[in-house]
C-alpha positions in Angstrom: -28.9 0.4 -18.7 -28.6 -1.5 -21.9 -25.1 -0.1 -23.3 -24.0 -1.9 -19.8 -25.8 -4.9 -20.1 -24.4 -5.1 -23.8 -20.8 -4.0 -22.5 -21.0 -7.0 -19.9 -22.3 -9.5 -22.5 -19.0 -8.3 -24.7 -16.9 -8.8 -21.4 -18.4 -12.1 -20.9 -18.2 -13.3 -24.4 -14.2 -12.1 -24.3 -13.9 -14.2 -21.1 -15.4 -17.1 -22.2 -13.5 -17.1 -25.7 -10.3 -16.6 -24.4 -10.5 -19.4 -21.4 -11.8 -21.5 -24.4 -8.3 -20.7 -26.1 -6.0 -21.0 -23.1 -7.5 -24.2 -22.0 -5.8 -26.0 -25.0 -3.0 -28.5 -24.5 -0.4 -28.3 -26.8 -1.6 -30.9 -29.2 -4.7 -30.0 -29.2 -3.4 -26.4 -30.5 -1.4 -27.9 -33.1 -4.4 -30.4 -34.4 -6.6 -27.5 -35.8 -7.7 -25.8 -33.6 -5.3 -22.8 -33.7 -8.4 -20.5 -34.4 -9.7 -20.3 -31.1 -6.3 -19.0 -29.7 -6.1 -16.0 -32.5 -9.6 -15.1 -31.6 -8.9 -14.7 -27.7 -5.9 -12.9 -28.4 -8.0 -10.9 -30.8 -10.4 -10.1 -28.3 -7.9 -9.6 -25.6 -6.0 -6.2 -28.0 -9.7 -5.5 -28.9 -11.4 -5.2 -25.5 -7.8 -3.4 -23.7 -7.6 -1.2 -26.5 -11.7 -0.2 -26.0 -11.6 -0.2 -22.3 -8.5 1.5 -22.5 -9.8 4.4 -24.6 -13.2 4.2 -22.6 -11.2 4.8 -19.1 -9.1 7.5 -20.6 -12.1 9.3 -22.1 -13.6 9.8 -18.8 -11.0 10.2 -16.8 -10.2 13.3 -18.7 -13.5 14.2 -19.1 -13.7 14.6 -15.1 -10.8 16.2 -14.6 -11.4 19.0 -17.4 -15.0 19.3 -16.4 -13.4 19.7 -12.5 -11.1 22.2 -13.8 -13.4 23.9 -15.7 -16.4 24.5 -12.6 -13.4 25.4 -10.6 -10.2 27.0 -12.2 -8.0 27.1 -9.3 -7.9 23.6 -8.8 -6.2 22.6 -12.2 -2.9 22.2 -10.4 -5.2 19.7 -7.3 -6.6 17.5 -10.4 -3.7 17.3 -12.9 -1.4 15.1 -11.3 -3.5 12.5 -10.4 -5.6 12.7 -13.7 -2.1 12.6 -15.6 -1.2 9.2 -12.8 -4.9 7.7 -13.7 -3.9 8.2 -17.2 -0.6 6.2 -16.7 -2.3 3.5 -15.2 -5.1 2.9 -17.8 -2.6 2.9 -20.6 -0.7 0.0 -18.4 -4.0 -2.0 -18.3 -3.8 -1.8 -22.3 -0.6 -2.6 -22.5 -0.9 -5.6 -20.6 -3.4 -6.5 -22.5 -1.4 -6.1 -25.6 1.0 -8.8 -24.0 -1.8 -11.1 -22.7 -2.5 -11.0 -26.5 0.7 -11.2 -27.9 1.2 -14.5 -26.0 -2.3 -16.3 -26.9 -0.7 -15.4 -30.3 2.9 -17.0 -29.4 0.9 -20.5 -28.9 0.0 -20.5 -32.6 
């Protein structure tokens, strides 16, 4: 119960950080206070890449504990584990780009 409360609290802060850094206007960016903008987009790689890594962790951990209680389903579980997979990696990937343009208003 409290790694969720403290993985909610880290979503939270991330939120709250990076709305901080795209509610700038563009002279406000360029006055100083550029930092808040490279520390969204520094949360934004940091929290795709860790719920990125997260999601695939279980993910796999299902499907190879599934495959394990029950060997004749492997061919049943790998497709969509291997789809679920694809899609995770797309949710860091966007957040990659989410990142890479907080860093673009620098």
């Amino acid at each position: 119960m409290k790694r969720k409360f403290g993985n909610f609290l880290a979503v939270l802060g991330g939120l709250i950080v990076s709305s901080l850094a795209l509610a700038q206007d563009g002279g406000a960016a360029a006055s100083g206070n550029s930092g808040l903008i490279a520390v969204g987009s520094a949360l934004a790689i940091g929290l795709a890449a860790l719920g990125g890594t997260l999601g695939q962790g279980r993910a796999a951990d299902a499907a190879l504990s599934g495959i394990a209680r029950n060997p004749t389903s492997a061919d049943k579980v790998f497709t969509p584990m291997i789809i679920a997979l694809a899609l995770i990696e797309f949710q860091a990937i966007m957040g990659f780009i989410v990142a890479f343009l907080l860093y673009g208003k620098l």
